[in-house]
C-alpha positions as CSV (number, residue, x, y, z in Angstrom):
1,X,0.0,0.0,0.0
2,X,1.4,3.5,-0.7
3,X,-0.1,6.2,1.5
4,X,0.7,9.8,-0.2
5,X,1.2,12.8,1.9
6,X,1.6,16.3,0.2
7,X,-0.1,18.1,3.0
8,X,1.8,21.1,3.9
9,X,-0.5,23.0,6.3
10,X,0.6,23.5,9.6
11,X,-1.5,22.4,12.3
12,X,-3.7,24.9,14.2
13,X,-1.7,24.7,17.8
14,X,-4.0,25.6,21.3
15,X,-2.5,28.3,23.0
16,X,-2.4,27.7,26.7
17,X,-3.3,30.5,29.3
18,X,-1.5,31.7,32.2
19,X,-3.9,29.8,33.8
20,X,-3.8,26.7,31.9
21,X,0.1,26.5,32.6
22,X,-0.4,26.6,36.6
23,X,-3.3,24.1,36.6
24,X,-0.9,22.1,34.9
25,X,2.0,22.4,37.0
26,X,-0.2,22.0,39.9
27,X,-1.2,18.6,39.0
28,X,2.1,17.7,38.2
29,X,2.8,19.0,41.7
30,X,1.2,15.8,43.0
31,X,2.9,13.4,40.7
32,X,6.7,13.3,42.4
33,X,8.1,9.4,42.4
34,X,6.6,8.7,45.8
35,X,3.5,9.9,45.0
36,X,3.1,8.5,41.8
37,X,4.2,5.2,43.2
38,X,1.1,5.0,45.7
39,X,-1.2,6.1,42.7
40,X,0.0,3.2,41.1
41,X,-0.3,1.1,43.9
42,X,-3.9,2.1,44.3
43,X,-4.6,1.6,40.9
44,X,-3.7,-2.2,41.0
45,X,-6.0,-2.6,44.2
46,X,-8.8,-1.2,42.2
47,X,-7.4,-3.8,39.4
48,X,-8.7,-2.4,36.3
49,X,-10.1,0.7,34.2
50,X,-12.7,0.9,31.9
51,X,-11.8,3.0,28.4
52,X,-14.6,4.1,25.8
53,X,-12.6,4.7,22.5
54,X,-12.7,6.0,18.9
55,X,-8.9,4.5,18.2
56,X,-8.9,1.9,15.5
57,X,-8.8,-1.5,16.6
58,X,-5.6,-2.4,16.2
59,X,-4.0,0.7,17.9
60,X,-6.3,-0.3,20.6
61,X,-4.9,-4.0,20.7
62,X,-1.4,-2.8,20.8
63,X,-1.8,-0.5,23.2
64,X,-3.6,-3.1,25.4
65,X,-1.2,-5.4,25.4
66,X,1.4,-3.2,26.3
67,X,0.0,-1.0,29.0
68,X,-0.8,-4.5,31.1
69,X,2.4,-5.7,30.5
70,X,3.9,-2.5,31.8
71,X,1.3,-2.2,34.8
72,X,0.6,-6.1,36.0
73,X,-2.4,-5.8,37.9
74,X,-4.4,-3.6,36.3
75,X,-7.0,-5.1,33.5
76,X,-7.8,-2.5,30.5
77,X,-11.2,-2.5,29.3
78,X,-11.7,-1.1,26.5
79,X,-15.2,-0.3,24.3
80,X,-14.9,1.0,20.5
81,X,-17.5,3.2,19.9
82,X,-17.9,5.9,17.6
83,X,-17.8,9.4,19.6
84,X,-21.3,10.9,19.1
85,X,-22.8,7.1,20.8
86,X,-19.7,7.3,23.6
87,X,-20.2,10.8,24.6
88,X,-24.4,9.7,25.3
89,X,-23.4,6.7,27.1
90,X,-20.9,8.6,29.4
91,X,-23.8,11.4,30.3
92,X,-26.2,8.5,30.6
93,X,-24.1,6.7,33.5
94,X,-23.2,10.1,35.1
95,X,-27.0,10.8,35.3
96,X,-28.0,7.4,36.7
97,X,-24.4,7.2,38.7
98,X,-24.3,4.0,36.7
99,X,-20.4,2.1,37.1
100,X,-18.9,2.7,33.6
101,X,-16.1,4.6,31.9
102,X,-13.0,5.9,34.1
103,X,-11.5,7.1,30.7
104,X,-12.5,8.4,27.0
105,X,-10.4,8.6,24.2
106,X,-12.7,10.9,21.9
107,X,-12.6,13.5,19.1
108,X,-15.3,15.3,20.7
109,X,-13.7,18.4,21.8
110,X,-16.9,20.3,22.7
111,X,-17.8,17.2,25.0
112,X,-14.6,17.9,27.0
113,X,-14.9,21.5,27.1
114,X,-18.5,21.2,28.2
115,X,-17.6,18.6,30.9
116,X,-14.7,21.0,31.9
117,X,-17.2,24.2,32.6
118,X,-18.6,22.3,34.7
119,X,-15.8,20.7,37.2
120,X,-16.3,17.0,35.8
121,X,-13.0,16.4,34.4
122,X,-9.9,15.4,36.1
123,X,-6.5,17.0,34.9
124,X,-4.3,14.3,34.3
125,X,-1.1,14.3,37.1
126,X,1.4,11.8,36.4
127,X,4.7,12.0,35.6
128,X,4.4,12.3,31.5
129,X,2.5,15.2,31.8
130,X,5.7,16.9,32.6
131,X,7.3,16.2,29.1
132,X,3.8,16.8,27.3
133,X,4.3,19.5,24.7
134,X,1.8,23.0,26.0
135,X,0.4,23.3,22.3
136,X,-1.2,20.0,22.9
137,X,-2.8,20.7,26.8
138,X,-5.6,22.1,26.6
139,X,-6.6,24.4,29.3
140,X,-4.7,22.3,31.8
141,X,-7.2,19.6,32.0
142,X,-6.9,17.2,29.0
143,X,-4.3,16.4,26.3
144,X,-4.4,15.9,22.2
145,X,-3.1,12.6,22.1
146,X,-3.1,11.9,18.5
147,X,-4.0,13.6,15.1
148,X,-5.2,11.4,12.5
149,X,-5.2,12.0,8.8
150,X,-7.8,10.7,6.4
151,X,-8.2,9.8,2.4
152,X,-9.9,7.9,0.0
153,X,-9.3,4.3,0.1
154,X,-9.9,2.3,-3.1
155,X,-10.0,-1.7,-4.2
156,X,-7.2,-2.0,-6.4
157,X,-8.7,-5.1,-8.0
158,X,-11.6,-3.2,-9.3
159,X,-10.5,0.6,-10.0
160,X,-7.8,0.0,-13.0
161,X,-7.4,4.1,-13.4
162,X,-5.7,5.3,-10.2
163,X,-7.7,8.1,-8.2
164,X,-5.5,10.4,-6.7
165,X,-8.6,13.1,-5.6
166,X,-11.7,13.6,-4.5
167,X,-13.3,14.7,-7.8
168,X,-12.4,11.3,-9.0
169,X,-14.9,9.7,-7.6
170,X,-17.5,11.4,-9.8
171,X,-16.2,9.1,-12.8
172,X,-19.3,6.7,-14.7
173,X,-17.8,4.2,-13.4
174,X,-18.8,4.9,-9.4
175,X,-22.1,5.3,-9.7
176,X,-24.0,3.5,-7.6
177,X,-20.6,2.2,-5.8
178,X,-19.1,5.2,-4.1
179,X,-19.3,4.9,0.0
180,X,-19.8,8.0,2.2
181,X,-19.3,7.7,5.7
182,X,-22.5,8.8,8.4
183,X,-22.6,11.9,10.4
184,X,-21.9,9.9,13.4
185,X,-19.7,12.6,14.8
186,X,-19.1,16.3,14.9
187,X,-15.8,15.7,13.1
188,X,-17.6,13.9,10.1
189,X,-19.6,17.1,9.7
190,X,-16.6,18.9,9.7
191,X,-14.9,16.7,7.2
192,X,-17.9,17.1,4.4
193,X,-17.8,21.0,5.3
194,X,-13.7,21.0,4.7
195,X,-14.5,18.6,1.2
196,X,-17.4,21.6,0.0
197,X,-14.3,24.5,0.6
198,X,-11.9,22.2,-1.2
199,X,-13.9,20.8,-3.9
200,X,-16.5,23.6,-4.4
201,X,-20.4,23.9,-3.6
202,X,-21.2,22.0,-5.8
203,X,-19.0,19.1,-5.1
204,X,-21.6,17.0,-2.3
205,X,-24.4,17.8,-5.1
206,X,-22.8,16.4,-7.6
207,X,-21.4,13.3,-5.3
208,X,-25.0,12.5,-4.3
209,X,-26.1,12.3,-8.0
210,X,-23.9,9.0,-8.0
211,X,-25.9,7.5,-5.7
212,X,-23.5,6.5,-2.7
213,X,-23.8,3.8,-0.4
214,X,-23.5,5.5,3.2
215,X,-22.4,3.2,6.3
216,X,-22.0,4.0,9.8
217,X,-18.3,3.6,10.6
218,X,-14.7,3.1,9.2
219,X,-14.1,-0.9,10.3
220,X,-18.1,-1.1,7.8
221,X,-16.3,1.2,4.9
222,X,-13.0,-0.8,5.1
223,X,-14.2,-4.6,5.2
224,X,-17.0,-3.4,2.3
225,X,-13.9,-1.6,0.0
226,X,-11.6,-4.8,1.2
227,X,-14.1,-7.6,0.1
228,X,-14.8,-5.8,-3.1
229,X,-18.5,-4.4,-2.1
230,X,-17.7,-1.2,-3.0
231,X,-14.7,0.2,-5.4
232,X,-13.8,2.9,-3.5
233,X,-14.8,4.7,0.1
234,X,-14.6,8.7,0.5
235,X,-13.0,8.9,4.3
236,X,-10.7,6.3,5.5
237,X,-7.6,5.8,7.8
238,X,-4.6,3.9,8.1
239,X,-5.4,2.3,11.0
240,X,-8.8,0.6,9.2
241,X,-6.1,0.1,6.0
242,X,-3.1,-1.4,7.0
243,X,-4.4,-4.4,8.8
244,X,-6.2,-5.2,6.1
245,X,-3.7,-4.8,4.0
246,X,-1.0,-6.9,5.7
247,X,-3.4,-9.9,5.5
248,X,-3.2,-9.3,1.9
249,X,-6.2,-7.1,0.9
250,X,-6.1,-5.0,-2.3
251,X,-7.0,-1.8,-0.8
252,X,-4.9,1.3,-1.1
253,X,-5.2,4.4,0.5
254,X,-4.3,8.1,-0.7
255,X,-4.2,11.3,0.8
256,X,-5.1,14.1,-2.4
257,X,-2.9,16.9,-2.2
258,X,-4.2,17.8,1.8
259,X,-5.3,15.8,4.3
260,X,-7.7,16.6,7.3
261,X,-7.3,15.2,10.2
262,X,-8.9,14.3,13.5
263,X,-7.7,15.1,16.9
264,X,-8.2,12.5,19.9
265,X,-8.1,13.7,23.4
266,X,-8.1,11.6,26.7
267,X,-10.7,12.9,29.4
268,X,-10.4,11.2,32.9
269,X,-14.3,11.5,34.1
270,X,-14.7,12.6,37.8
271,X,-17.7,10.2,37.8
272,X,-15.0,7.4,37.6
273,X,-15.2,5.1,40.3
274,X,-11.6,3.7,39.7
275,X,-9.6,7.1,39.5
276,X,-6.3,6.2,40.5
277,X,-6.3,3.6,37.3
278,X,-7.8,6.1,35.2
279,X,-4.7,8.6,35.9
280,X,-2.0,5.5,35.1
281,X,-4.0,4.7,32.2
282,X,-3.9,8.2,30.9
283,X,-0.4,9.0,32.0
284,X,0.4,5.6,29.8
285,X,-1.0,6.8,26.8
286,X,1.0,10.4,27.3
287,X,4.2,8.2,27.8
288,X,7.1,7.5,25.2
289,X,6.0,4.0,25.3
290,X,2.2,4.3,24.9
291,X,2.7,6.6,22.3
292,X,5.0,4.7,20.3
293,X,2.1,1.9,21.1
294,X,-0.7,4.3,19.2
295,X,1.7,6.2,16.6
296,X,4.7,3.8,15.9
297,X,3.4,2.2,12.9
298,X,2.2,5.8,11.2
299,X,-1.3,5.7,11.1
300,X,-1.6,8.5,13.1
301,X,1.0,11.7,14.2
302,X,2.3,12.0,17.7
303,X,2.3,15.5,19.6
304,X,5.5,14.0,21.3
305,X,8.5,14.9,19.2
306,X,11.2,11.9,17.8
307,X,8.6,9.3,18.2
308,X,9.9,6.5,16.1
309,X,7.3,5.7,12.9
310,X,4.9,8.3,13.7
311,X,3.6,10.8,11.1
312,X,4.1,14.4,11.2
313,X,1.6,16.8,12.6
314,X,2.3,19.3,10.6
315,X,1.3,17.3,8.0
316,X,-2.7,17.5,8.9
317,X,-5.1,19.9,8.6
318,X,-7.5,19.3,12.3
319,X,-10.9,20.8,12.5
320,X,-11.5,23.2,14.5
321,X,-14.6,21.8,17.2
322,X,-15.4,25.7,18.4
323,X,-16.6,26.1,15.0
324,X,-19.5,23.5,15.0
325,X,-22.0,24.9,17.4
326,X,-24.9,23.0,17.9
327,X,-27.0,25.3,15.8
328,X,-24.2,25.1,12.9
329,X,-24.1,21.7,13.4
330,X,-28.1,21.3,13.4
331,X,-27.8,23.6,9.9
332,X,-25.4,21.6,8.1
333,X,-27.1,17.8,9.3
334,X,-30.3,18.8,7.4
335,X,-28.6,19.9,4.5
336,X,-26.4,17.3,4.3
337,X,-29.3,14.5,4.5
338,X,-31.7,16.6,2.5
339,X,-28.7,16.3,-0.2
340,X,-27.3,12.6,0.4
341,X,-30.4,10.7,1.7
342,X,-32.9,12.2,-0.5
């Protein structure tokens, strides 16, 4: 599989505050060796942590297997669920005070900040923290752990003529068997928004004239371009590709001449009722190890510098969450459907 990268836009960076930097240094106040140590220790008496993700599968399974071989004693749980469905089910149990997730890894921005107003995160206070570039805290209270770039992935079997870009996939021959991921997130609103600005108005209009099959997540739109279902699929990642493709699936993946990107975060809830594992399971993932784990095979960028295999942030082009209100988000939904489910 080649994966092309010509973006050159620089990532949009968050600036901390004044404030920001000292809520930061005052968790990290509470995370000297000793201290840590007891964390951990109370962590493996509460034995295990419960993670709701949007990470591809097998980032998750790598990072599984590593974080209980470096902390014995501590079982991760993890559930894959798209972030829209995750951020429900984590309001659900905090209304119901309901034992669920200590930990979500989500590209749900607004969630966070919401959850933030109102006192129910907790900053993260390990020791990583300390080495964790500012650009990528946000407000002291919860880190970018990733950015992930997206493309068009295509069945190499079945398209003969190359596509390199988005417009390409208004050739004869897709009609009828082009695949458009759901709105099942903010971010995928914000990815058909950033395709109009690239491609033109006109662009989703003239998409939706070749009558695309829509499914509801990236492991549906991989398996359906892998099997040979559909010829090609409009948004797609690496970490959906490259298994595939090492078990010998003809599916390549392409990034046309930018890429936009997807940020995860990692929100410790205060709801949790095992916090101590939810702070080693954070500080893991904000480690050198854990994010070697999620970025070492370059499916997605580490904010950590000199991680070994991961892309380059400055590479991806992230949405920007403060722009997708609810009423802008509400807006766009109905047009969307109004133009693609029609």
């Amino acid at each position: 599989m080649m994966i092309h990268r010509n973006a050159t836009h620089l990532t949009r960076l968050v600036t901390m505050t004044v404030a920001s930097f000292l809520a930061v240094a005052a968790a990290l106040a509470q995370a000297q060796p000793a201290a840590w140590k007891d964390v951990v220790v109370a962590a493996q008496k509460e034995g295990r942590v419960a993670v709701f993700s949007a990470q591809g599968p097998s980032v998750m399974e790598r990072i599984k297997a590593d974080f209980e071989k470096t902390y014995p004693g501590i079982r991760l749980e993890q559930t894959r669920m798209s972030s829209g469905p995750m951020m429900s089910k984590l309001d659900q149990e905090r209304a119901s005070a309901a034992d669920g997730g200590d930990v979500t890894i989500t590209t749900e921005m607004g969630w966070l900040e919401d959850r933030l107003k109102e006192g129910a995160l907790k900053a993260p206070a390990g020791p990583s923290g300390a080495a964790w570039p500012a650009a990528f805290m946000v407000k002291g209270a919860y880190p970018i752990l990733a950015l992930e770039p997206f493309g068009i992935a295509y069945n190499t079997n079945l398209v003969k003529t190359p596509i390199t870009g988005y417009r390409d996939l208004l050739r004869p021959e897709f009609s009828g068997k082009v695949g458009m991921i759901d709105l099942v997130a903010t971010s995928l609103i914000a990815f058909y928004d950033w395709l109009e600005k690239k491609e033109g108005p006109d662009f989703l209009a003239k998409l939706a004239a070749q009558k695309p099959k829509i499914y509801g997540s990236n492991p549906i739109g991989a398996q359906m371009v892998a099997s040979g279902e559909l010829p090609a699929v409009s948004f797609m990642s690496a970490t959906m590709v490259l298994p595939l493709v090492t078990k010998g699936a003809p599916v390549k993946l392409v990034y046309p001449d930018s890429a936009f990107g997807i940020q995860y975060a990692g929100g410790i809830v205060a709801w949790s009722r095992r916090p101590n594992a939810a702070q080693v399971y954070l500080d893991y993932v904000m480690s050198r190890a854990g994010q070697t784990a999620w970025n070492g095979l370059g499916e997605a960028a580490s904010p950590l510098p000199n991680i070994p295999g991961s892309g380059d942030v400055r590479g991806i082009v992230p949405y920007d969450p403060a722009r997708y209100t609810p009423e802008v988000i509400k807006a766009y939904r109905a047009r969307w459907e109004g133009l693609i489910k029609k």
